[in-house]
C-alpha positions in Angstrom: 239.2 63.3 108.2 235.4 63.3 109.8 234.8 61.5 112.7 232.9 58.2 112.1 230.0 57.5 114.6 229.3 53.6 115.8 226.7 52.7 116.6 226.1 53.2 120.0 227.0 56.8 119.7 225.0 57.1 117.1 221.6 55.6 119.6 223.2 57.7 122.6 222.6 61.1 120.1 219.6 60.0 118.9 218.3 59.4 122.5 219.3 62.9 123.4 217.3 64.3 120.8 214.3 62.2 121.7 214.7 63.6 125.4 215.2 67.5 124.1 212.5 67.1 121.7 209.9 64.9 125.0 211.1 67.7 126.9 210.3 70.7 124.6 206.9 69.2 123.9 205.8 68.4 127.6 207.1 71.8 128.6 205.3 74.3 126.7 204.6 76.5 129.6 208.4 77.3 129.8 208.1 79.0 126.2 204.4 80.7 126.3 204.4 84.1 125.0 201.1 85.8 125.3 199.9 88.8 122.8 199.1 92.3 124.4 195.6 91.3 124.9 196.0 88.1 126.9 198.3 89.8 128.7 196.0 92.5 129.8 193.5 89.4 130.5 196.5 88.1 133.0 197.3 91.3 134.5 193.7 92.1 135.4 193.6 89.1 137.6 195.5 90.8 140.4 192.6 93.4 140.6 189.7 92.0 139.4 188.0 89.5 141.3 186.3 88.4 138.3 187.5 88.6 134.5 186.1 88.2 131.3 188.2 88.1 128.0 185.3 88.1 125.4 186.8 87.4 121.9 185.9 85.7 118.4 186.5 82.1 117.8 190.1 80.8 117.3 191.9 83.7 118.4 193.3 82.0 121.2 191.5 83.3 124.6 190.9 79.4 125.6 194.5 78.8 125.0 195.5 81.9 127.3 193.3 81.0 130.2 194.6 77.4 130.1 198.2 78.6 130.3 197.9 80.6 133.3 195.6 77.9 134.5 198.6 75.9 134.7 200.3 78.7 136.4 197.8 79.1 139.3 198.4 74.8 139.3 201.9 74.3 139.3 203.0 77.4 140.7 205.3 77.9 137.9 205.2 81.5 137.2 207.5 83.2 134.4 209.3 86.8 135.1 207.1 88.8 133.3 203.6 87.4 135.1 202.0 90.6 137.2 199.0 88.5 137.6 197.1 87.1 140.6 199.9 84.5 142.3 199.4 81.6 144.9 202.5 80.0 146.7 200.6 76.7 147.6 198.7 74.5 145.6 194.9 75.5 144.7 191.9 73.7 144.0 190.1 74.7 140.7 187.1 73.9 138.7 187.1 74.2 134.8 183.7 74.0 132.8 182.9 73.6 129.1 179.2 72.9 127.7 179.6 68.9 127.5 182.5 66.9 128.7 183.0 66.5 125.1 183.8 69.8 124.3 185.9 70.0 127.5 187.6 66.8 126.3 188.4 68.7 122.7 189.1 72.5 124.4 190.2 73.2 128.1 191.5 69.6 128.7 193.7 69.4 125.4 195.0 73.0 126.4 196.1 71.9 129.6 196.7 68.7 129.8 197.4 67.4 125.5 195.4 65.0 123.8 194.4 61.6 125.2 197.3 59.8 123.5 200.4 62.5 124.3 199.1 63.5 127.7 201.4 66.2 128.6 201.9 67.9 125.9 199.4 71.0 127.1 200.1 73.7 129.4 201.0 72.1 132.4 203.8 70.2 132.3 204.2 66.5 131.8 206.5 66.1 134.5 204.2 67.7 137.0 200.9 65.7 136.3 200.5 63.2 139.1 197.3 61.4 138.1 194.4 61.4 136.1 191.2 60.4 136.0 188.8 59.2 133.3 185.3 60.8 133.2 182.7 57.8 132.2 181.0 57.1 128.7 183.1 59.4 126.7 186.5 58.8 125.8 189.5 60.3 126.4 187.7 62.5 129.0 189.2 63.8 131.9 187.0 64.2 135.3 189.7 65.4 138.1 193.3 66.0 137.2 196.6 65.7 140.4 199.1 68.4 139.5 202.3 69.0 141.0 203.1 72.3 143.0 206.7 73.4 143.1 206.0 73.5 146.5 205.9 69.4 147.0 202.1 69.5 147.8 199.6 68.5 144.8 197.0 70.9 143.0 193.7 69.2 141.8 191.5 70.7 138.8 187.9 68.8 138.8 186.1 69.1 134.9 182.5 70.3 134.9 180.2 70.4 132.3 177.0 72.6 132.1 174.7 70.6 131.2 175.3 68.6 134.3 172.6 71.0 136.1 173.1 73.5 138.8 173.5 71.1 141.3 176.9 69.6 140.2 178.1 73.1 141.1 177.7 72.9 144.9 179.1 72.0 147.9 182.9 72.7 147.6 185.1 75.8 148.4 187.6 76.5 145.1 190.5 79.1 144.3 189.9 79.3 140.7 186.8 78.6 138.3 187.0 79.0 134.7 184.2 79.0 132.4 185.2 78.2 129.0 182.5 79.3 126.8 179.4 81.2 128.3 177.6 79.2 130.9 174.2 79.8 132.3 173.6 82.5 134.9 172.5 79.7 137.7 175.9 77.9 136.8 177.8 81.0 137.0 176.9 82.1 140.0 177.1 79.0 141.7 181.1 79.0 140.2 181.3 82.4 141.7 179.8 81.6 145.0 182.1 78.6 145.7 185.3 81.5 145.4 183.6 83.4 148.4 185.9 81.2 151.3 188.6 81.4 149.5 189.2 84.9 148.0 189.4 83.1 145.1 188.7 84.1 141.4 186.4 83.7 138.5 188.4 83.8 134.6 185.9 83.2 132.0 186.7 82.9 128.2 183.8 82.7 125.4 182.3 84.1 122.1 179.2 86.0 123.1 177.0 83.9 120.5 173.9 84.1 123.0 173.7 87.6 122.6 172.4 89.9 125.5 172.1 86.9 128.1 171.8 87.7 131.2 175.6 86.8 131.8 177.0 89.0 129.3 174.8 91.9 130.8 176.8 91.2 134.4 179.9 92.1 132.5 178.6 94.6 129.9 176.3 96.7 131.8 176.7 96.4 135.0 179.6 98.1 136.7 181.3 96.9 139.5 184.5 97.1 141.3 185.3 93.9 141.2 184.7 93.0 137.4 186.2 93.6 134.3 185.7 92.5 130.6 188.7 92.4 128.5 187.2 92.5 124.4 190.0 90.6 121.8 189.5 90.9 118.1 190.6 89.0 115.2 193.0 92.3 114.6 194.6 91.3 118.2 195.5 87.7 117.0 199.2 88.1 116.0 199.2 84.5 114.8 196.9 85.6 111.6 198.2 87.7 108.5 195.8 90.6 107.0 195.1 88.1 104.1 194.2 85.3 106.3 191.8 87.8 109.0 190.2 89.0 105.4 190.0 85.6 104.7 188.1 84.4 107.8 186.0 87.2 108.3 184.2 86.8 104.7 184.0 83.1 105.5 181.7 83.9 108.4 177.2 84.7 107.9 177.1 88.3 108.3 174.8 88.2 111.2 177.4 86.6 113.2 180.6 88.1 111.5 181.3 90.5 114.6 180.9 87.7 117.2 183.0 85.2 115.8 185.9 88.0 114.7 185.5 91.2 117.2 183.8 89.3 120.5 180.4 91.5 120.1 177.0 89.6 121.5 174.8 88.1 118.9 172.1 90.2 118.9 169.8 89.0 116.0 166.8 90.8 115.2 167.2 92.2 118.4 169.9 94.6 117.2 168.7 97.8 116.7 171.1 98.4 114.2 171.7 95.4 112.1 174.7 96.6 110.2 178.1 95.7 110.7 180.6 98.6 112.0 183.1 98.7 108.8 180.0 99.9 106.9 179.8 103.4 109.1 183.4 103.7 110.2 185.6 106.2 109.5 188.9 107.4 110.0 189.2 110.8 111.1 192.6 111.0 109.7 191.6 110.2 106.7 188.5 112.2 106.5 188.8 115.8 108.7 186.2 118.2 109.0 185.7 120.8 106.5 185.3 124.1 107.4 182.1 124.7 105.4 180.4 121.4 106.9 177.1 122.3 109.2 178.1 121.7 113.0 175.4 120.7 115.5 175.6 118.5 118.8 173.0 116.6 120.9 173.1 115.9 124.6 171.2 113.6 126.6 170.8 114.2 130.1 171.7 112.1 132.8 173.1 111.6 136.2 172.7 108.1 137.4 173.1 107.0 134.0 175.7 109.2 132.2 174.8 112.4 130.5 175.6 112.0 126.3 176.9 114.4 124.4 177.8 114.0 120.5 179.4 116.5 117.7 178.4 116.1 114.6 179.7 117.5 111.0 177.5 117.6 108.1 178.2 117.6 104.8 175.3 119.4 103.4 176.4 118.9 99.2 176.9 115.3 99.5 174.0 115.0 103.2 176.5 112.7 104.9 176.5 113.4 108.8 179.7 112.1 110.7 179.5 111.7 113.9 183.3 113.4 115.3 183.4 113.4 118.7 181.2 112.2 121.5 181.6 111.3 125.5 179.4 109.7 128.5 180.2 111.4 131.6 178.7 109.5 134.9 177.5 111.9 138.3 179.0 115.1 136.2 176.8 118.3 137.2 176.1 121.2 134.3 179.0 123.0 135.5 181.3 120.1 135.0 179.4 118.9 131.4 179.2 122.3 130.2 183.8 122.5 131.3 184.0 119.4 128.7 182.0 120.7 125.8 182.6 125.0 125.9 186.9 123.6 124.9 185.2 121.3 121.8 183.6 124.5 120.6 181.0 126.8 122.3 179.4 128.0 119.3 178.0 124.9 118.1 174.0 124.6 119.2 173.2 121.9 121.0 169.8 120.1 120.7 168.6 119.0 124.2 165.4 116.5 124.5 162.5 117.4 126.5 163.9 116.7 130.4 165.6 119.9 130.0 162.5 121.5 130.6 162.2 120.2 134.4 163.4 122.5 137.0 165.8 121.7 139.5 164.3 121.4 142.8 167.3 124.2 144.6 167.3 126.9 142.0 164.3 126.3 140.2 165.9 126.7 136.6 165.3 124.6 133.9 168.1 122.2 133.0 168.3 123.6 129.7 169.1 127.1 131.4 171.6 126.1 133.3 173.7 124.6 130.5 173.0 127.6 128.7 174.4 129.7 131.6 177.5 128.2 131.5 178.2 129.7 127.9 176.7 126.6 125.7 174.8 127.6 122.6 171.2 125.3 123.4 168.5 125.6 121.0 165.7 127.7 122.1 163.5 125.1 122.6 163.8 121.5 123.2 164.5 119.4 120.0 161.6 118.0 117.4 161.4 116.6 114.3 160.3 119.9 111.4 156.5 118.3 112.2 157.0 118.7 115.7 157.4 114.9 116.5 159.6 113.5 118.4 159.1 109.6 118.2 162.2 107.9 119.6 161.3 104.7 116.5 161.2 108.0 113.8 164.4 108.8 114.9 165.8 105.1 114.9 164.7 105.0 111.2 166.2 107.9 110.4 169.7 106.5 111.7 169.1 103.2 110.3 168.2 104.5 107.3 171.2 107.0 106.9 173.9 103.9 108.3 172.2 101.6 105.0 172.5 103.9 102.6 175.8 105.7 103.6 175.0 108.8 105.0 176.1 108.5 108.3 179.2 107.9 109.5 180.7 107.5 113.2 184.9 108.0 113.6 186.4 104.8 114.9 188.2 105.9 117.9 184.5 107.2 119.6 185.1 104.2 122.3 181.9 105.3 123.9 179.3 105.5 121.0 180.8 102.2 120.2 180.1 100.5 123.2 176.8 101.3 123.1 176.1 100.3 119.3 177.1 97.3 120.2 174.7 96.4 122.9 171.8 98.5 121.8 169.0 96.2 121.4 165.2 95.5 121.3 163.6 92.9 124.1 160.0 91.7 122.9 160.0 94.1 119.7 160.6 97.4 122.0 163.9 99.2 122.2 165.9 98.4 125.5 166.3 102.0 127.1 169.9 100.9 128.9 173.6 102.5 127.9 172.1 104.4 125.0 173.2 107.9 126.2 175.6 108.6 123.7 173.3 107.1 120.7 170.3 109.5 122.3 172.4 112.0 121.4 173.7 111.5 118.1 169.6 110.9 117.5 168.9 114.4 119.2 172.1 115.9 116.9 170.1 114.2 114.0 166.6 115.3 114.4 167.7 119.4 114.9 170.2 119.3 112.0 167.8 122.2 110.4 169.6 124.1 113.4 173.3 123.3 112.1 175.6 126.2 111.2 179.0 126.4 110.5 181.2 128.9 112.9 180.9 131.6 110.1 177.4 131.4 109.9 176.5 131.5 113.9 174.4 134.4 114.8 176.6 137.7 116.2 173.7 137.8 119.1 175.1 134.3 119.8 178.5 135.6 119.4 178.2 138.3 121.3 176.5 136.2 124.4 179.4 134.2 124.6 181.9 137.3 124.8 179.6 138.2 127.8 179.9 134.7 129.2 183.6 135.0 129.3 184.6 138.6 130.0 181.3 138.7 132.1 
């Protein structure tokens, strides 16, 4: 015979359940389980000094940064965590665009909505006191957090359009940009970390395209900085249906931003056209024997030296672009050790710099690759009119991505880097981390010149027996 509850047992279980179910909701740290990317994002904070996880909207890079936010706060840090650590309690600063949008973002995140406070990131139990930001509702201005230590953390909300000046004065652990903020506001964030060793985490869609914050992390290396990139494809909380979904649901000229984390560039993309239109898989499509073969290089030193392989199909005139590299401080000797293994026989077209001579020897450029066994064109590269407008060849690119005749393998990481930050400033192209592009553009323009291996000339044949016996 079952058991029969009275009523007090019956209000003792029920209160249990209330107190499981209170706690499971006010501890959501305890159960956070981060997807490779955010964890690469957390990782990188024991290195980098400042971090950047540029992704697309709603695929959760707000939501990672506020957990280990609470981390840094509470000093609650799981088994897994190989990020930055601090054993006392930290000041930090967190900044949206208005306090509204903090208010709907980084303070839901981490602390839950005005009316089940606690219910974020950071625990219920550990939030000491908080305090309301004026004339909007259910803001937060400064938050008291407990450390597991005994003493108390405190996180101060910002907003941007504040001004400059609300980022002085104070010395911080932590700053965290959610959303891109302006460069004066970034770098007074930054500069408040100097005292402290502290760090910078910043989380955003790069809708502003080419600002002059997204530069710092794109283009311009440094030691102490990294940029983490998170798709739509990394967000394992979506099904393919649902990613296909969202993606068509987007404009097209802000489709990669919003889904892939790649800067807005407007009509200052060189290349308006989204990358699934000139993608390939190599797997699925390998080189035929019979294509045409030519490369392109564009020499460098302080900005890497390009080099692309391309295969053209010569019945159907579809060039794909099949292997490519940007090599930084790498001397002819060192290029030419890369390329001779991808397949000496293919000419190379070289731009007009490899007619300078080098200041020691007094050889052309050009001459020196081709002394180290690489099959350069006699002369440097030109349009059949003898041209060699660097627009003309844009155009010709363009023209080949619209109307599907030119097609770039998916794993070139470097081509694809700079596809996606090639743009124009005031109408004129942008001449910065283009190497790779130059060189596909070179490859293009001398694809009169392409052969396939059973076509190359014995006297080139013959000079590369030399080269290696020799």
């Amino acid at each position: 015979m079952a058991a029969v509850l009275t009523d007090n047992k019956k209000e003792k279980l029920l209160a249990l359940l209330r107190e499981r179910d209170r706690r499971a909701r006010t501890n959501l740290l305890a159960t956070y389980k981060p997807y490779p990317k955010q964890i690469e994002f957390h990782h990188a904070g024991q290195e980098f000094r400042e971090r950047c996880l540029m992704a697309g909207n709603q695929l959760g890079k707000t939501w990672s940064a506020g957990f280990e936010m609470a981390m840094h706060l509470t000093g609650r840090y799981p088994d897994w965590w190989t990020g930055r650590k601090w054993a006392v309690p930290i000041v930090a600063w967190c900044a949206s665009e208005t306090m509204e949008v903090s208010r709907d973002a980084a303070q839901r995140i981490l602390l839950g909505r005005d009316t089940e406070r606690g219910t974020g990131a950071i625990p219920g139990d550990d939030i000491i006191e908080l305090k309301s930001y004026p004339n909007v509702a259910g803001a937060v201005t400064m938050a008291k957090i407990r450390h597991i230590t005994g003493g108390t953390s405190i996180v101060i909300f910002k907003s941007y359009d504040q001004g400059r000046q609300k980022f002085q004065g104070d010395s911080i652990d932590i700053f965290w940009p959610d959303e891109e903020p302006p460069e004066s506001v970034y770098t007074e964030g930054l500069t408040r970390t100097n005292a402290t060793n502290g760090i910078v985490m910043m989380t955003y869609t790069p809708l502003l395209g080419m600002s002059n914050v997204t530069k710092r992390f794109l283009m311009e290396p440094s030691d102490d900085r990294i940029v983490v990139k998170m798709t739509i494809d990394d967000a394992l909380h979506y099904t393919q249906e649902k990613r296909d979904q969202i993606i068509a649901s987007y404009p097209e000229h802000e489709r990669e931003a919003r889904t892939m984390g790649i800067p807005v560039m407007g009509s200052g993309k060189v290349f308006p056209i989204t990358e699934a239109r000139i993608k390939y898989e190599s797997g699925d499509i390998p080189i035929q024997p019979h294509w045409a073969r030519i490369s392109g290089i564009d020499f460098g030193w302080d900005h890497p030296t390009g080099w692309a392989s391309l295969a053209w199909d010569r019945d159907s005139d579809v060039i794909y672009v099949a292997d490519c590299f940007g090599v930084r401080n790498s001397t002819p000797i060192m290029t030419a050790g890369m390329i001779r293994p991808k397949g000496d026989w293919i000419p190379i077209a070289w731009p007009h710099d490899g007619l300078q001579h080098d200041k020691g020897s007094g050889e052309q450029l050009a001459e020196q690759y081709r002394n180290q066994g690489l099959n350069m064109l006699p002369n440097r590269v030109t349009f059949e009119d003898g041209t060699n407008g660097v627009e003309a060849g844009i155009m010709d690119m363009y023209d080949r991505m619209q109307t599907g005749r030119l097609k770039v393998a998916s794993h070139l990481t470097d081509f694809w880097s700079e596809f996606r930050l090639y743009h124009r400033k005031d109408g004129k192209i942008v001449k910065e981390n283009d190497d790779v592009i130059s060189a596909v553009r070179y490859a293009i323009m001398g694809k009169r010149y392409a052969v396939t291996k059973s076509e190359t000339a014995p006297l080139v044949l013959n000079f590369r027996s030399q080269f290696r016996h020799g």
